[in-house]
C-alpha positions in Angstrom: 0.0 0.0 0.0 1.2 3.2 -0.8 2.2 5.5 2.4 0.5 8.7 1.1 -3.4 6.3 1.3 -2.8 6.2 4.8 -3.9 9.0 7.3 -3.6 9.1 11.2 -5.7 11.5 12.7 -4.0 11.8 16.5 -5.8 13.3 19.8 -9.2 13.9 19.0 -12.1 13.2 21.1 -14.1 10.7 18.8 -17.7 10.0 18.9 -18.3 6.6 18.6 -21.3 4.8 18.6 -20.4 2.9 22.0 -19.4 6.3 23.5 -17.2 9.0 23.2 -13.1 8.4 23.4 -11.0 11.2 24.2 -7.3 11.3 23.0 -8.7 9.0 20.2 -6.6 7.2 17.2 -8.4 7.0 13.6 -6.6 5.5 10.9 -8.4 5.6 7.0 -6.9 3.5 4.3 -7.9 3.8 0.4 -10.9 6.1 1.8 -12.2 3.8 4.7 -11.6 3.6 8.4 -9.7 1.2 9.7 -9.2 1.7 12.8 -11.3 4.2 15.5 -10.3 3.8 19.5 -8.6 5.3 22.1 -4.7 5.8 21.7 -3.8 3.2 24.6 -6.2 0.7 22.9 -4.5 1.0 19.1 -3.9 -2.3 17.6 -2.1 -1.2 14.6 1.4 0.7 14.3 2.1 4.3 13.8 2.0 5.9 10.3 5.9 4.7 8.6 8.6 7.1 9.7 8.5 7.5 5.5 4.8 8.2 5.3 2.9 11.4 5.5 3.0 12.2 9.5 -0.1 11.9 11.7 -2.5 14.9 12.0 -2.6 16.2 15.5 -6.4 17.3 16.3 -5.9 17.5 20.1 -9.0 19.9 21.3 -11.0 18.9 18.5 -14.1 16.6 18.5 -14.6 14.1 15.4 -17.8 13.4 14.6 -19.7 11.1 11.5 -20.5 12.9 8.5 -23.8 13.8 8.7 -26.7 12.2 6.2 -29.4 14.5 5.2 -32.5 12.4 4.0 -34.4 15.4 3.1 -33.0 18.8 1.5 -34.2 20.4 -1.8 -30.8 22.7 -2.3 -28.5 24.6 -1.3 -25.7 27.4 -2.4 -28.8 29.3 -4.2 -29.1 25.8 -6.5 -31.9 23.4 -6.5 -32.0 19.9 -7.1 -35.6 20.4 -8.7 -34.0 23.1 -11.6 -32.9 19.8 -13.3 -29.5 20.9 -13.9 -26.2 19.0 -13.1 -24.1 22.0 -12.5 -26.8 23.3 -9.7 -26.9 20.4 -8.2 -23.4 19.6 -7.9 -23.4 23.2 -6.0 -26.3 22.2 -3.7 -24.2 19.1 -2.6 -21.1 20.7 -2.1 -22.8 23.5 -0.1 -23.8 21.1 2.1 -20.4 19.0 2.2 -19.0 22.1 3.0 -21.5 22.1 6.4 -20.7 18.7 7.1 -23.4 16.8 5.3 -21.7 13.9 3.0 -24.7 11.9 2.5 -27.3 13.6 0.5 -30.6 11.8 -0.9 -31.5 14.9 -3.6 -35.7 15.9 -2.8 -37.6 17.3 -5.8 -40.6 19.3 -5.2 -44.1 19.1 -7.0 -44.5 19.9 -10.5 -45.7 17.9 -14.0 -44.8 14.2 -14.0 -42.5 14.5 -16.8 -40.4 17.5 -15.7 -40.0 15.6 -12.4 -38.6 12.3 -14.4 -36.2 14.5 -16.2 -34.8 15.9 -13.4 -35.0 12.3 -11.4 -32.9 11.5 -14.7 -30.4 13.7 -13.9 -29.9 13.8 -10.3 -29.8 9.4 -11.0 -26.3 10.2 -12.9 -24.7 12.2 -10.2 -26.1 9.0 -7.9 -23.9 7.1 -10.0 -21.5 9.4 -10.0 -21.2 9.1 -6.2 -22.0 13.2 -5.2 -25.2 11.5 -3.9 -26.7 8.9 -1.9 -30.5 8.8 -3.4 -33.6 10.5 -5.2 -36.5 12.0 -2.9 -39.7 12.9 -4.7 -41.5 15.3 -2.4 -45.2 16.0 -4.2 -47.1 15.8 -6.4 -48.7 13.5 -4.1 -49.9 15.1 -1.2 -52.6 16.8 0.3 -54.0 20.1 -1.0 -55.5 20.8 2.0 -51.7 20.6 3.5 -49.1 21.7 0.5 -47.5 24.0 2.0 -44.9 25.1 -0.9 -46.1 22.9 -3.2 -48.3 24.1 -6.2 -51.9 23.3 -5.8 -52.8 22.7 -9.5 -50.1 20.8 -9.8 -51.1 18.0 -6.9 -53.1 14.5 -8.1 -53.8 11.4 -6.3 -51.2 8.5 -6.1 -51.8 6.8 -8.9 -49.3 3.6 -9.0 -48.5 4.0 -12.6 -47.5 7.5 -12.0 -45.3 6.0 -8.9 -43.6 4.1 -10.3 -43.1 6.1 -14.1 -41.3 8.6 -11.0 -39.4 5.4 -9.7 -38.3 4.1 -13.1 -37.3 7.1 -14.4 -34.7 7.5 -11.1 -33.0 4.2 -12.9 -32.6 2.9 -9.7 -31.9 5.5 -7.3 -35.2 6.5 -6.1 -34.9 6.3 -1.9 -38.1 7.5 -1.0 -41.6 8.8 -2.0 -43.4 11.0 -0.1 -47.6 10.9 -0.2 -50.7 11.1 1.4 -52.3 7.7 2.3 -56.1 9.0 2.8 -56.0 9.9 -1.0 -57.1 7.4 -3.9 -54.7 4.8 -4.7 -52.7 6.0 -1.4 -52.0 2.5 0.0 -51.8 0.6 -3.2 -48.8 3.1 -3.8 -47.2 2.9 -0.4 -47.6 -1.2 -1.0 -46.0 -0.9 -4.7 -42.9 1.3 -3.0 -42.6 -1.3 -0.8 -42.5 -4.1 -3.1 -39.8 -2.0 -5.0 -37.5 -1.1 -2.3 -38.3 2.2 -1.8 -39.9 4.4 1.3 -42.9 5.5 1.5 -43.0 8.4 3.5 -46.1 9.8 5.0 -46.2 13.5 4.8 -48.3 16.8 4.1 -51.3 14.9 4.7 -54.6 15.3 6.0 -55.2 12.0 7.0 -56.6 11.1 10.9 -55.2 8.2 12.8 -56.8 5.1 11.7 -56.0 6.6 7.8 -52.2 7.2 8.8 -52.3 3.5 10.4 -53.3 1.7 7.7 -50.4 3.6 5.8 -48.3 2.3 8.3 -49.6 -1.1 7.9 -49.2 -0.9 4.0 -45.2 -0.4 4.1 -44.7 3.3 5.3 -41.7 3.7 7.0 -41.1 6.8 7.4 -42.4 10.7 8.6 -41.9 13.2 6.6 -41.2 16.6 8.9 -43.4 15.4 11.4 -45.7 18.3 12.7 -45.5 20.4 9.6 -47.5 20.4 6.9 -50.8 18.0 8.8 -52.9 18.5 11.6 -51.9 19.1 14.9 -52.7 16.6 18.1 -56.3 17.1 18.7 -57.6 15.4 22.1 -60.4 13.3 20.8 -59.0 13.4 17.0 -55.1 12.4 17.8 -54.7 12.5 13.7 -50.8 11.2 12.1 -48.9 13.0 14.4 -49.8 10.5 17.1 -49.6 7.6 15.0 -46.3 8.1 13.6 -44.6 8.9 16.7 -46.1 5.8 18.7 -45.3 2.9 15.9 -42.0 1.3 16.0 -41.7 0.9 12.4 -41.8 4.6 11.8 -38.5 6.8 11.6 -39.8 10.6 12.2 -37.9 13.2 10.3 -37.8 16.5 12.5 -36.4 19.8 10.9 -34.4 21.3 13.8 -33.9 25.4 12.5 -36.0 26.9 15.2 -38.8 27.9 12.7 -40.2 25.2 12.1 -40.9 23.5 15.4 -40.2 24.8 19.0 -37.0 23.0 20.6 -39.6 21.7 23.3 -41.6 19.8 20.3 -38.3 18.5 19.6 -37.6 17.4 22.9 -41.5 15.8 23.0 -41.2 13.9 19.9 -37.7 12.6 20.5 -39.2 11.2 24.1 -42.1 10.5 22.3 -40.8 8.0 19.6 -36.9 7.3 21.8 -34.0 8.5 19.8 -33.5 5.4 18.1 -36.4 6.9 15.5 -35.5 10.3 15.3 -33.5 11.8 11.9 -32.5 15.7 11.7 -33.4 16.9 8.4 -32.4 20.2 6.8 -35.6 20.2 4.2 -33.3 23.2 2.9 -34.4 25.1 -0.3 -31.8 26.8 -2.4 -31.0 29.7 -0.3 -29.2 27.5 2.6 -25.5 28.7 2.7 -26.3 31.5 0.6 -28.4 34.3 1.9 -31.8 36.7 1.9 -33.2 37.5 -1.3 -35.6 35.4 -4.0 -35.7 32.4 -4.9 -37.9 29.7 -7.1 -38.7 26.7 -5.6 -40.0 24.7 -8.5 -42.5 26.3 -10.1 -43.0 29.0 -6.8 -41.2 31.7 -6.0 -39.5 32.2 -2.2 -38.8 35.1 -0.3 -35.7 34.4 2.1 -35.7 37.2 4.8 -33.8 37.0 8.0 -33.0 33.3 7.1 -36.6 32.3 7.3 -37.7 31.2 3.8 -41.7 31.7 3.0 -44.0 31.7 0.0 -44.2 35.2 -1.9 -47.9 34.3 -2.5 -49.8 33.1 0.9 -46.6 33.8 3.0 -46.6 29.9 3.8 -42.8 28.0 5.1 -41.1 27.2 2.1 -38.3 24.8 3.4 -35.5 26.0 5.4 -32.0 27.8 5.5 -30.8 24.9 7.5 -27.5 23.3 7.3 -27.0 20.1 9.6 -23.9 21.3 11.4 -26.6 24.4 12.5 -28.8 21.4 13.8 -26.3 19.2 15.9 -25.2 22.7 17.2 -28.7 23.3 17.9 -29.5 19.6 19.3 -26.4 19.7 21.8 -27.2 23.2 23.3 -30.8 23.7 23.2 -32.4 19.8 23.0 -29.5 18.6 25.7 -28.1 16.0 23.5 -25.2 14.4 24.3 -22.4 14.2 21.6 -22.8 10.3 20.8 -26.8 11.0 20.6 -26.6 14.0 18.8 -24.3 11.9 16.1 -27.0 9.1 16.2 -29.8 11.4 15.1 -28.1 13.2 12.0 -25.8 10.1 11.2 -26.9 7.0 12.2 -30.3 7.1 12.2 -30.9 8.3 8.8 -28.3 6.4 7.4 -29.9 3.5 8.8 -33.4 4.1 7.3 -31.8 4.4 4.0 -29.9 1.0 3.9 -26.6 2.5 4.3 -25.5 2.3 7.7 -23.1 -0.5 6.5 -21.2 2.2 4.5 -21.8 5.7 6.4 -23.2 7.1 9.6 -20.8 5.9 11.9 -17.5 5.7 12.7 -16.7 2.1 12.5 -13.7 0.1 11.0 -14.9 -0.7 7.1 -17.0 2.6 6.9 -16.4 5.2 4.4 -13.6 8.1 6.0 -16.6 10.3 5.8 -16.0 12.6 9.0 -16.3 16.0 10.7 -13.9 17.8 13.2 -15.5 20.8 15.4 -14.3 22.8 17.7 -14.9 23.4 21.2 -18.2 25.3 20.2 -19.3 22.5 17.6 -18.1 24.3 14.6 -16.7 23.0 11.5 -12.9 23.3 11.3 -12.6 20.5 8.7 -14.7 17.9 6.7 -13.3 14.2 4.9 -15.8 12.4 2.7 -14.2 9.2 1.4 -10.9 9.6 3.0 -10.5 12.9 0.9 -9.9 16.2 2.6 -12.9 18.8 1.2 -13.1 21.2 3.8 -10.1 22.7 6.2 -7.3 19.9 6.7 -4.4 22.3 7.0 -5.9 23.8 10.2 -4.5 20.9 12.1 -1.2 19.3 9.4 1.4 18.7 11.7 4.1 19.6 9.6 6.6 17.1 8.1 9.7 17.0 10.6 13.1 19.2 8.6 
């Protein structure tokens, strides 16, 4: 093996998934980790006195690259324009925040614009810049669209699903609908005949509606609380059933607009941790700044970081980058480190069927990693072994 595919990263407090090691040892090879302990528990030998010298992150915390299952753009691109180039800025906006697992989300708009951009975003799947295909609309609720164009919606018709999940070529991840609509659970059975998640999400279903979803294959909650009806007492409607099933991962948007960091807290004790994924749901302005933007066929307003509907004023995704939300999950929801890494790592990599590649760092795992400071900021970011983000703030320089 050649020297210069080997990198020691020396001192760092690493979170694990058994716990968090302080003056930790992580070794990658060709792009994966080989080895992540404490120092004193090292099986394997130094880096070669010939060999590139170990990096000496002492006072830094290394964390698992996060994995956003749910973001629209980024970097003032969209994954919904349909072009390569934007996208490719989207992802790397993100990587820049950490995120190294991205599953791409469209947004509503005609079936066949939406296969051309699955299409697209499919190649860059290949390609390795992402992880997966989300197709957010036009499936839904019009009672509950939120940013998503009314005249645009229809009912779940399985051809339609899966023309959308053909024309991903294999990448498609997950489908977000409505169950109460027609052909609702035949299409939430059909995704999961083909492998791919149904999501339950702006819907106006009730409680027995969102169960028999459940029942039919849905697995997962798209931005549980927004965009269906809140917890009545006599009508508990999906947000109760999603949180109480076990087969249900709840995605929960952690920006401080869209839910309260007490609902956090409530449906993190609600569903245990072990359920719980940190989305971004970012549009196009994440990374970027105020100002207008188009989200599909809509137009956004993005003032103060808060992104809303020009027409109707409604929540138009977020501004949220996921190192914002561990941040946010360690100092307002009380986290600790190793949880905080379970619920923007882990977890979501887990839903996804990739936890035996990414969301944790574990010998024969991707190098996809994240050193912050002492205030939980980025200093640096690997994906793959590779360096994208900040390395020489720590290089120990080769010895004269």
């Amino acid at each position: 093996m050649n020297n210069a595919d080997r990198t020691v990263l020396a001192g760092a407090r690493l979170v694990l998934p058994t716990g968090v090691v302080d003056n930790g040892r992580l070794i990658v090879e060709n792009g994966r980790i080989v080895e992540a302990a404490a120092a004193s528990e090292s099986a394997l030998p130094e880096a070669p006195a010939s060999g590139p010298p170990a990096l000496d992150l002492g006072g830094f915390t290394v964390v698992p690259g996060f994995v956003d299952m749910h973001v629209h753009g980024g970097g003032g691109a969209s994954y919904a324009s349909g072009i390569a180039e934007e996208a490719l800025t989207a992802a790397r906006t993100h990587l820049e925040h950490g995120t190294t697992t991205t599953v791409a989300s469209t947004v509503t708009g005609e079936i066949d614009e939406i296969c051309r951009q699955a299409s697209v975003l499919s190649e860059l799947v290949e390609d390795g810049v992402l992880a997966g295909v989300h197709f957010e609309g036009p499936f839904i609720s019009i009672n509950r669209c939120g940013a998503h164009q009314p005249d645009l919606l229809r009912d779940p018709d399985p051809a339609l699903v899966r023309k959308l999940v053909d024309a991903a070529r294999g990448t498609a991840k997950m489908l977000t609908l409505a169950p109460e609509l027609d052909g609702g659970l035949e299409s939430i059975r059909l995704l999961a005949e083909l492998g791919v998640i149904a999501a339950v999400g702006h819907t106006d279903a009730g409680y027995d509606q969102v169960l028999a979803g459940i029942d039919a294959g849905a697995t997962v909650a798209t931005h549980l609380f927004n965009a269906m009806p809140a917890i009545g007492h006599r009508a508990p409607g999906p947000i109760v059933a999603l949180l109480e099933d076990e087969r249900v991962t709840v995605e929960l948007i952690g920006d401080g607009v869209h839910l309260h960091p007490a609902v956090i807290d409530l449906a993190m004790k609600g569903a245990g941790l072990d359920r719980v994924a940190l989305v971004t749901d970012a549009m196009s302005a994440a990374g970027f700044g105020d100002g207008l933007y188009p989200l599909g066929p809509l137009q956004v307003r993005v003032e103060n970081g808060v992104a809303r509907l020009v027409e109707g004023g409604s929540i138009a995704g977020s501004t949220l980058t996921l190192d914002v939300a561990f941040r946010r999950a360690v100092t307002l929801n009380g986290l600790s480190l190793e949880r905080a890494a379970q619920v923007l790592s882990l977890n979501p990599a887990r839903q996804l069927g990739l936890d035996d590649r990414v969301g944790s760092l574990e010998p024969g795992k991707y190098a996809d990693l994240v050193v912050l400071d002492a205030d939980h900021q980025v200093v640096a970011v690997m994906r793959r072994g590779e360096w994208v983000v900040g390395a020489d703030a720590f290089r120990v320089p080769a010895p004269a």
